[in-house]
C-alpha positions as CSV (number, residue, x, y, z in Angstrom):
1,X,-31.5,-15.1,-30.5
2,X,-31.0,-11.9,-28.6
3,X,-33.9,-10.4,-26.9
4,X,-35.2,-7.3,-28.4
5,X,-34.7,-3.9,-26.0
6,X,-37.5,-2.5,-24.9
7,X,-38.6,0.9,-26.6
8,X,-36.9,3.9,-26.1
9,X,-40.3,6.1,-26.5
10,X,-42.5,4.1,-24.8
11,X,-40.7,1.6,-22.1
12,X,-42.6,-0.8,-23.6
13,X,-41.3,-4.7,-24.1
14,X,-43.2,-5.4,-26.9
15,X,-40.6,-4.9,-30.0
16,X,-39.6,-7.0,-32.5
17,X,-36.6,-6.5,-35.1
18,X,-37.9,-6.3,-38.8
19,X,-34.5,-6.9,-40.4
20,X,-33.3,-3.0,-40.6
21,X,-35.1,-1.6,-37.5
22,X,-36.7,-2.5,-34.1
23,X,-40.2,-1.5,-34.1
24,X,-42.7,-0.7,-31.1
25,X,-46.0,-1.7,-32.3
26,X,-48.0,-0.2,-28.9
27,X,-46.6,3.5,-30.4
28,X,-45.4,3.1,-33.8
29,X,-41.6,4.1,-33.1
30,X,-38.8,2.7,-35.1
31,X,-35.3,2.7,-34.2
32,X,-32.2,1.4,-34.9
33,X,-29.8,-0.4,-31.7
34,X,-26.6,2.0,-32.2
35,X,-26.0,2.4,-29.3
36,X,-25.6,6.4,-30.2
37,X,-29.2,6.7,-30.1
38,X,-30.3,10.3,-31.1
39,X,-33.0,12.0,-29.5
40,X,-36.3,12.3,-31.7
41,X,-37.1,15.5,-32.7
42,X,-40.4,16.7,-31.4
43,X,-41.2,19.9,-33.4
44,X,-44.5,19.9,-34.9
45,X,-43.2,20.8,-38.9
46,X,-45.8,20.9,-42.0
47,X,-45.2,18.9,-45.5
48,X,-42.3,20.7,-46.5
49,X,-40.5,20.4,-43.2
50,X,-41.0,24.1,-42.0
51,X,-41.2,24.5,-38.1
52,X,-44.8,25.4,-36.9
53,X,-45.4,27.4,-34.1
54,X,-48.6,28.7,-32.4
55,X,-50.5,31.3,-34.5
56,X,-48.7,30.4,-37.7
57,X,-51.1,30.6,-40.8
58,X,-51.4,27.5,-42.8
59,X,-52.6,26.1,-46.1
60,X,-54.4,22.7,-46.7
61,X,-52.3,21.0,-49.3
62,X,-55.1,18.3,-50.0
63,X,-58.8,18.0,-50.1
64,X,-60.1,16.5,-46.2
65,X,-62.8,14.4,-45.4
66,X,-64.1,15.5,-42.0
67,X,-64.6,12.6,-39.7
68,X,-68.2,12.1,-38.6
69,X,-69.4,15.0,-40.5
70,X,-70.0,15.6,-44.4
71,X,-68.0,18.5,-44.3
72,X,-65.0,18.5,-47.0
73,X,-61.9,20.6,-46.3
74,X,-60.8,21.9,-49.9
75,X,-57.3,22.5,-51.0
76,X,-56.0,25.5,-50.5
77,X,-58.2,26.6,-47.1
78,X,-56.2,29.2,-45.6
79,X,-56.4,28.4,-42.0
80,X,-55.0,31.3,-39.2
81,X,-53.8,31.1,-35.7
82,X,-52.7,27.3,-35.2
83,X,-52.5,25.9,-31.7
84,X,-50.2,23.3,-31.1
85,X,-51.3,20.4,-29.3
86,X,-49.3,17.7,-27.6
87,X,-48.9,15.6,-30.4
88,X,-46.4,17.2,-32.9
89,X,-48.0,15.5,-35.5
90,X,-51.7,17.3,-35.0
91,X,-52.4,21.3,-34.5
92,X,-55.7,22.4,-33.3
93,X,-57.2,25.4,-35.8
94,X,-60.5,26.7,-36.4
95,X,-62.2,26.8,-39.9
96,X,-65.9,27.7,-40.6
97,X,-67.0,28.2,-36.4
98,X,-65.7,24.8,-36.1
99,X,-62.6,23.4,-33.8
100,X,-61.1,20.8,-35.9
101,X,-57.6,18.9,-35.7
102,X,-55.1,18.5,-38.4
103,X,-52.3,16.5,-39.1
104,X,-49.3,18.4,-40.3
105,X,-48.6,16.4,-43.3
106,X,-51.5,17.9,-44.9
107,X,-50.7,21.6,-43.9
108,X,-48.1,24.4,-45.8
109,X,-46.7,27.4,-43.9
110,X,-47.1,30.4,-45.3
């Protein structure tokens, strides 16, 4: 059996082939061996695939439990002046005096 190739996001070596895609379990990434391997696209976007940019205004789509904290983020928060972080998959925001990170999948533009 061929070896698997190390990750393309990572450098890792540890990947294993799940029958469609190799997968890197150190970051997550899945790929496929093509050989015309496309670059990954980086922009943060929210749930409906918008592009988010710093100081974009966003919506909460879903009611978020706070980690650590009994706070409760309800649907429909109106949250202003995002900053991007270096994840594309987080955005750093303010809501009620307190900094507080997001994931994108559970933010609207507009």
């Amino acid at each position: 059996m061929a070896e698997a190739p190390s990750c393309p996001k990572c450098s890792m070596e540890n990947t294993y082939f799940d029958g469609v895609l190799f997968v890197c379990p150190d970051c997550s990434y899945e790929w496929t061996n093509d050989g015309n391997e496309t670059e990954t696209d980086d922009t943060p976007r929210d749930s409906n695939g918008s592009e988010l940019m710093d100081g974009d205004a966003v919506t909460v789509i879903k009611d978020l439990k706070v980690k650590g904290s009994s706070m409760v983020i309800k649907r429909g928060t109106k949250v202003k002046s995002i900053r991007l972080t270096d994840n594309p998959e987080e955005v750093d925001c303010k809501i009620d005096g307190s900094s507080i990170v997001l994931k994108t999948c559970f933010l609207k533009k507009g």
